[in-house]
C-alpha positions in Angstrom: 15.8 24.6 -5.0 16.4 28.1 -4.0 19.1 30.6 -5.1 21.9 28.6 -3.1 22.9 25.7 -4.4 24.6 24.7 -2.0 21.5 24.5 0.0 20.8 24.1 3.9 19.5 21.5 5.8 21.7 19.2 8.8 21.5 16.2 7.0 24.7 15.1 5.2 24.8 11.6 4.2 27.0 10.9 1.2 25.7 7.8 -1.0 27.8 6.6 -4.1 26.0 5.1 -7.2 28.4 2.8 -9.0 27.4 2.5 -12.9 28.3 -1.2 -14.1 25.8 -1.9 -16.5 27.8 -1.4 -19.7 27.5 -4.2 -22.2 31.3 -4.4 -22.9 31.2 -3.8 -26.9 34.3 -1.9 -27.3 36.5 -4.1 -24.8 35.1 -6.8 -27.7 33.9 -9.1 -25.1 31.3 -12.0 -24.8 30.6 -10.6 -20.9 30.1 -7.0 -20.0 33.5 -5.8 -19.0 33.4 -5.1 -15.5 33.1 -8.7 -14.8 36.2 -9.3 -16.5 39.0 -10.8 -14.0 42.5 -8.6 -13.5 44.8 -10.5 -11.5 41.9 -12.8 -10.5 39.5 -10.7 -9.7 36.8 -8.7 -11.5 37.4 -5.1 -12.2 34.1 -4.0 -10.7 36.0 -5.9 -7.5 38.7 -3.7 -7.6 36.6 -0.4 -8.1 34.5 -1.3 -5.1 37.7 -2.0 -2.8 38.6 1.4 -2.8 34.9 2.3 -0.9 36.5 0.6 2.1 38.6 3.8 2.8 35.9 6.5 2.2 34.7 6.7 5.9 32.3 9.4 4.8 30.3 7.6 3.0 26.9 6.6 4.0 26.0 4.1 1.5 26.5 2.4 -2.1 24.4 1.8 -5.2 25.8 -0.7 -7.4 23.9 -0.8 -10.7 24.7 -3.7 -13.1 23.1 -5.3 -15.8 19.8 -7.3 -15.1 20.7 -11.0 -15.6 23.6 -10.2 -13.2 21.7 -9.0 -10.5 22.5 -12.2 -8.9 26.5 -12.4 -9.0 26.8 -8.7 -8.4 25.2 -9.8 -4.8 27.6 -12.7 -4.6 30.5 -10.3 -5.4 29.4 -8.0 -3.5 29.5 -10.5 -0.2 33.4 -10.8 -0.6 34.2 -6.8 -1.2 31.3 -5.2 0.5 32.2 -2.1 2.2 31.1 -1.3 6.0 27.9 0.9 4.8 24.8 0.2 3.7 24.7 -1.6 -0.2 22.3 -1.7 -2.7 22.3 -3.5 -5.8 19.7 -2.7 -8.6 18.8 -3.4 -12.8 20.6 -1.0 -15.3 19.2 0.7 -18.0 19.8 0.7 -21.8 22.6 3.6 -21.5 24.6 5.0 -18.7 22.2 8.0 -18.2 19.8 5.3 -17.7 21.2 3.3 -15.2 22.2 6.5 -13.2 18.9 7.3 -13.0 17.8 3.9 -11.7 20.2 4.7 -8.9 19.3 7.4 -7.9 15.3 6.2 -7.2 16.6 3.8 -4.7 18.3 6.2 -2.8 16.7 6.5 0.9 15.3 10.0 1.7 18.5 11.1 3.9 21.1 10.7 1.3 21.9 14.5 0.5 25.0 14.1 -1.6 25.8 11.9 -4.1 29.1 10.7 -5.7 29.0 9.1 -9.0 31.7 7.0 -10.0 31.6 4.6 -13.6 32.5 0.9 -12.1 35.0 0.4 -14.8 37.1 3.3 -12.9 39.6 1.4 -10.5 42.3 3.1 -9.8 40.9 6.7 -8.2 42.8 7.4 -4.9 40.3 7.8 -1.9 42.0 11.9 -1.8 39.9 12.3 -5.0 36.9 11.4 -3.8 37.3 13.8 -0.5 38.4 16.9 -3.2 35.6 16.1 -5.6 33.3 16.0 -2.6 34.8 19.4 -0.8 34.4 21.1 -3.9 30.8 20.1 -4.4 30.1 21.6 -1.4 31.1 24.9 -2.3 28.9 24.7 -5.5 27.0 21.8 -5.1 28.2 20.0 -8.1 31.5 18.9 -8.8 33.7 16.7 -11.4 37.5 16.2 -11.6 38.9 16.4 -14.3 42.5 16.7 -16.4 43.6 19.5 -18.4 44.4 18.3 -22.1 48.5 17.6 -22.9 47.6 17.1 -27.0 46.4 19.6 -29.5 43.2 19.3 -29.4 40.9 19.2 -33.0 37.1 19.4 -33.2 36.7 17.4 -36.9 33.3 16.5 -38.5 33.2 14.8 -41.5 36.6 13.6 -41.4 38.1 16.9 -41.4 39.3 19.1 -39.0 36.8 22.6 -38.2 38.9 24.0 -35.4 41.9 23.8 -33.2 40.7 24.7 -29.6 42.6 26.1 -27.0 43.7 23.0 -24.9 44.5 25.6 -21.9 40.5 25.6 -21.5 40.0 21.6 -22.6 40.0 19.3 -19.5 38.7 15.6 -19.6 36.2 15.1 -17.3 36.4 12.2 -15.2 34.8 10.1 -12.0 33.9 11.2 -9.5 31.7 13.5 -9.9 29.0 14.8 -7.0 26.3 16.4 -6.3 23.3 18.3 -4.3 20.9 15.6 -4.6 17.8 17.8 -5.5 20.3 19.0 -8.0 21.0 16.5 -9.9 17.1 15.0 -9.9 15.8 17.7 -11.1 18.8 17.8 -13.6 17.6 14.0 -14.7 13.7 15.3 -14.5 14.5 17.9 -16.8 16.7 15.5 -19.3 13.8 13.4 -19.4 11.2 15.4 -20.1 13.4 16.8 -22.7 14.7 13.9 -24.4 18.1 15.0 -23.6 21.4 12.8 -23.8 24.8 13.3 -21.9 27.8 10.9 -21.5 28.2 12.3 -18.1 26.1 13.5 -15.7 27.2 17.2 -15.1 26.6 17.7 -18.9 22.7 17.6 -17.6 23.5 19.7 -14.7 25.0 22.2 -16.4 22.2 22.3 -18.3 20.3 24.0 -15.4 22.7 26.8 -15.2 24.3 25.6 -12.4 28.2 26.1 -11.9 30.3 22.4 -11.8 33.6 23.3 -9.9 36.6 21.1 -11.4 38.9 19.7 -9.5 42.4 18.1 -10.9 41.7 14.4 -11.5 44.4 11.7 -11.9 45.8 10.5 -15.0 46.0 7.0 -13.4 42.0 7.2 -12.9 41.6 5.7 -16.2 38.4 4.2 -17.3 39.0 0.6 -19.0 37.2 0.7 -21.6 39.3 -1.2 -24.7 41.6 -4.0 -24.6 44.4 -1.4 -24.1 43.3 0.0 -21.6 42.8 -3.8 -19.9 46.7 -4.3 -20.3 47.8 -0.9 -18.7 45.8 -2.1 -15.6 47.3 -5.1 -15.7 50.8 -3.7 -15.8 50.0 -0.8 -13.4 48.7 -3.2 -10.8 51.8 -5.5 -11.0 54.1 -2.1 -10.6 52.5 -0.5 -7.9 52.2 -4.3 -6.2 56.2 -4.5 -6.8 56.4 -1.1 -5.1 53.7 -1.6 -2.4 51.9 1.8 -3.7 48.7 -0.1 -3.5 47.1 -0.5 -0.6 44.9 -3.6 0.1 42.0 -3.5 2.4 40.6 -7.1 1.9 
């Protein structure tokens, strides 16, 4: 990789991989939760509309679970962005599916922007920040600084207070050098390491991860209450015409 991580080279091409291959267990489901409709459409629908106003991208990786392989192509016919899109088997775990991804990326895709498919509501400005400040570094996350007191407790009990001016909750987006983050995933694999986010494994190789300020409205629906402050954000920002609509 060299000393620079920011590398050299012409070639810029910017390809997403979009993680939708969770099960759903938490939302307590009987589909995987991405596939769940909000305001008549799936959330993985209203994720991917938001691609539509990237112009810098070069392509999209969808990755869902296998027996949807299918109806993520159908979905993807009505809210396909205007790039390249390719849509390919998860794994057993997030750090799986990733991974999957990234081996159908084509040869030119130098940077790549992850971003979990359960993650609608990310402004297109925090994809272009995330992306500007990887390419200082060449790996990049947003994030948002903690509000609460923040405990680290094992057994039920609390160890430690931490300093919540150094706590920030990591978010998506997150980019990276492409070489970067493979050999980031070779090295987790050979070493039978585990991350729930994929600069935990870049940081691994020593490599700095700028932050940039995420969005507390870039919230990742993940449990049931999560689903109904979507469904009340998109009816506000609908009533006020915040939202934008590209299809």
């Amino acid at each position: 990789m060299g000393n620079d991580p920011r590398g050299t080279g012409a070639a810029e091409e910017v390809w997403m991989i979009v993680p939708a291959a969770g099960s759903g267990v938490r939302m307590g489901l009987s589909h995987p939760k991405q596939f769940h409709h909000l305001e008549g459409r799936p959330l993985l629908a209203w994720t991917l509309e938001v691609l539509h106003r990237l112009d810098f991208l070069s392509g999209v990786v969808v990755v869902v679970p296998p027996p949807f392989l299918e109806w993520a192509e159908s979905l993807l016919d009505g809210v396909k962005p205007p790039c390249p899109v390719r849509v390919t088997a998860g794994g057993r775990e997030r750090q799986d599916s990733v991974r999957n991804g990234l081996e159908v990326l084509p040869p030119t895709c130098r940077w790549v922007c992850i971003h979990d498919g359960v993650r609608p509501f990310a402004s297109p400005d925090l994809f272009r920040r995330t992306l500007e400040a990887a390419r200082e570094t060449g790996a990049a996350v947003c994030a948002c600084p903690a509000v609460d007191t923040v405990k680290l407790v094992r057994n039920g009990r609390v160890e430690k207070t931490l300093d919540r001016r150094h706590v920030w909750l990591a978010q998506t987006p997150q980019v990276f050098r492409r070489d970067i983050l493979r050999t980031a995933y070779e090295r987790a694999g050979k070493e039978g390491h585990r991350a729930t986010d994929d600069a935990a494994l870049v940081e691994e190789l020593g490599i700095a991860v700028a932050v940039v300020e995420g969005e507390r409205t870039n919230v990742k629906i993940t449990t049931p209450e999560d689903l109904r402050w979507a469904w009340k954000h998109l009816k506000d920002t609908a009533r006020d015409g915040s939202r934008p609509r590209s299809l």
